[in-house]
N, C-alpha and C positions, 0 to 999 in steps of 0.2 A: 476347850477340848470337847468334842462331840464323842459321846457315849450310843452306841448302835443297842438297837432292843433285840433284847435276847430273848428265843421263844423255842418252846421245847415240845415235842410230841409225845401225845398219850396214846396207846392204842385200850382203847376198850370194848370187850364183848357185851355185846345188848341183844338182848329178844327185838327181834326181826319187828315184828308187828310192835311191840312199844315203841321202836326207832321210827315207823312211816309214823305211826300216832300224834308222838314227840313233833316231829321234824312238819307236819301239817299244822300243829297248834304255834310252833314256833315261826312257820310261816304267816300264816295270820296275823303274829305280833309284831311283824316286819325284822324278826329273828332268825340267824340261822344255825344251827347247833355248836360250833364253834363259839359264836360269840355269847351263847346261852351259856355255854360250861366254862366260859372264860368269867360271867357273871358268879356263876356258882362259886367257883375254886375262889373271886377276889372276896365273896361274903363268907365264907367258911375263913378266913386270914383278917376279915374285920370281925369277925364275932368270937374268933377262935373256936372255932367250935361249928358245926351242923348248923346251917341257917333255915332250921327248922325243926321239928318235935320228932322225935323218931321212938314211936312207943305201940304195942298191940293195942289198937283200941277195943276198948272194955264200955259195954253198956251201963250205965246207973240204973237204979231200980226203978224211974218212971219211966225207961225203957223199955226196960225187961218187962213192968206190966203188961205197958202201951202193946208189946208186939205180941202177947199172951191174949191180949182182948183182941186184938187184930186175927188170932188162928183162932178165936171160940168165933168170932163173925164172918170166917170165912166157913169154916168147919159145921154151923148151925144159922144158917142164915134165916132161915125163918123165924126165930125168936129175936130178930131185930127189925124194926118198923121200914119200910119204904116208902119213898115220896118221889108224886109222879113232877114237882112243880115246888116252886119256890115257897108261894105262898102255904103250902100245907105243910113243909117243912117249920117254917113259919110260925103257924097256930101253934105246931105242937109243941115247938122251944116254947114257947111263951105261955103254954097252959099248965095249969095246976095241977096239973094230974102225975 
């Protein structure tokens, strides 16, 4: 007995510009949005669940330093050393000082 495949239509609203975004990246991978969401929905059914992390991401504390030194070096840039050249960069990693 032959069983026919049965296929159903989703309508979904998406922001305009994520859709060319989307559907140019998925071109690339020789994809085309159909068979990307046909990927999705059959990994969401093997994992039961999101086949991915869906969480606010939150910085760690050598983040949150890192990007605190990053605004005092934007913010006061003269109290950090410049190099016109590899090698001057160079000595000064490597001296004592």
């Amino acid at each position: 007995m032959f069983m026919a495949s049965l296929t159903s239509a989703i309508n979904v609203n998406v922001d305009t510009k994520t859709k060319e975004e989307a559907t140019n990246i998925l071109k690339g991978l020789g994809l085309n949005m159909s068979t990307a969401i046909n990927m999705f929905l059959a990994q969401i059914v093997k994992r039961d669940g999101i086949p991915f992390e869906v969480v606010n991401p939150k910085p760690n504390k050598d983040m949150i330093m890192a990007l605190k030194e990053v605004d005092e070096m934007i913010n006061n840039p003269n109290k950090y050393p410049r190099y016109d050249n590899w090698e001057d960069l160079k000595k000064s990693l490597l001296s004592d000082d």
